[in-house]
N, C-alpha and C positions, 0 to 999 in steps of 0.2 A: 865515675861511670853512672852511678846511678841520678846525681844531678844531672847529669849530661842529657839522660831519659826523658825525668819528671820535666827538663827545660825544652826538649822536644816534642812531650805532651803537651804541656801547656799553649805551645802555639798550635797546635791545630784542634784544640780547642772553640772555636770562633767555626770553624767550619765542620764541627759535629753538634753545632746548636748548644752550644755551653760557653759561657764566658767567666769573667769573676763576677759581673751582677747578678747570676744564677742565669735559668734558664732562657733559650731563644723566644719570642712568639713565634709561630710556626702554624699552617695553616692544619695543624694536627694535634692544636693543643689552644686553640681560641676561636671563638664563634662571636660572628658581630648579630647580638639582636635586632631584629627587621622594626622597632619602633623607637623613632628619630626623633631628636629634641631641639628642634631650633632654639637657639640664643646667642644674641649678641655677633647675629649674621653670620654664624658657624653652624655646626650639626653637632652636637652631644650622641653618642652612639655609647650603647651599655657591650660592656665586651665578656661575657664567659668563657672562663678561664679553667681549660683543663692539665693544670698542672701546680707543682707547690706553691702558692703565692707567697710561703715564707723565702723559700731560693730566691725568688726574682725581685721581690721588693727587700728584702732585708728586714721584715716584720715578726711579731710571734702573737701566734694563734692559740688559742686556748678551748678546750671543748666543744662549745656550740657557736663558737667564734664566726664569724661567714666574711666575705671581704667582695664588695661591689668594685667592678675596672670599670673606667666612661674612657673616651676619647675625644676630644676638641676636634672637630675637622675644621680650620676656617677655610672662606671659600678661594677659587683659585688662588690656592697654593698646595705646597707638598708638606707643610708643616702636620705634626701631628704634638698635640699636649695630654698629656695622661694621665689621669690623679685615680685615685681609689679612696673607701670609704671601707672603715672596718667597723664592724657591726655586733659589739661583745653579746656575748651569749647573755651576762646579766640585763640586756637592754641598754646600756651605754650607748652610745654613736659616737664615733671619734672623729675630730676634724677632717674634714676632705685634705687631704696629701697627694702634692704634685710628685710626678716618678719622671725626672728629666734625664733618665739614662739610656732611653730608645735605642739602637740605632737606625741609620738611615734604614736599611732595607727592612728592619721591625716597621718605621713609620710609612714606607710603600706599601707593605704589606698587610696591614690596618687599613689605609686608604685605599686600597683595593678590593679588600674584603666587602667595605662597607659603601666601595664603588659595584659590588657586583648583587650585595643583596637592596641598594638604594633601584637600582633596576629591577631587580622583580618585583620590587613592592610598588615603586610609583611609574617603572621607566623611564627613568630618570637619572641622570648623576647625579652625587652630593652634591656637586657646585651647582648642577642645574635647580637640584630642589631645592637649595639655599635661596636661591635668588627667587625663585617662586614664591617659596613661607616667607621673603623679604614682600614682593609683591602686596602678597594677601597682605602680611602686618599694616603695609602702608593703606593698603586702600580699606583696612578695617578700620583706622585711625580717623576720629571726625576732620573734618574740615577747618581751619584754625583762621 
């Protein structure tokens, strides 16, 4: 019986914002910073993260340890790539790590986020601002 339970918990799980890779994003526990990184014809967006980043990445934190989230937006599409950067409190810097366990509606919800503050800051969409800072690069590039 009590299996029977913890097997009935477990699925509805996913839809109280908890899975087994730890926590959901959720528009209640990540903020997309309003200054955007063009490269490589995508947008780089820095994401603060208010919740354990050891649940959701599967990481361990130490003291004065801090953990940087970016997002990959390339343009028209729905994809979203996510890596994080952990920043030891001794000063270390650890390699940039890819977090490929999103789900879809985590990756709409990222691209949506960073669709509604790309708008207040340029009016603009991601895609549209991409294609923009594409623009400028080109026409900043001399003449060949």
């Amino acid at each position: 019986m009590f299996k029977n339970f913890i097997r009935s918990l477990i699925k509805k799980l996913p839809k109280i914002g908890i899975r087994k890779s730890g926590l959901l994003f959720t528009r209640n526990n990540i903020r997309i910073d309003y200054e955007f990184e063009y490269y490589d014809k995508g947008m780089f967006v820095y994401i603060e993260v208010w919740f354990d980043p050891e649940k959701k990445f599967h990481i361990k934190l130490y003291g004065d340890d801090t953990i940087n989230v970016y997002a990959y937006l390339p343009p028209n599409s729905n994809d979203v790539k996510l890596t994080y950067i952990i920043h030891r409190g001794d000063g270390r810097v650890e390699d940039e790590q890819i977090y490929d366990a999103l789900t879809q509606d985590e990756k709409a919800l990222i691209r949506e986020m960073a669709n509604e503050v790309s708008l207040a800051e340029t009016e603009m969409t991601i895609d549209a601002y991409c294609e923009y800072c594409r623009f400028e690069e080109d026409e900043l590039l001399p003449d060949v």
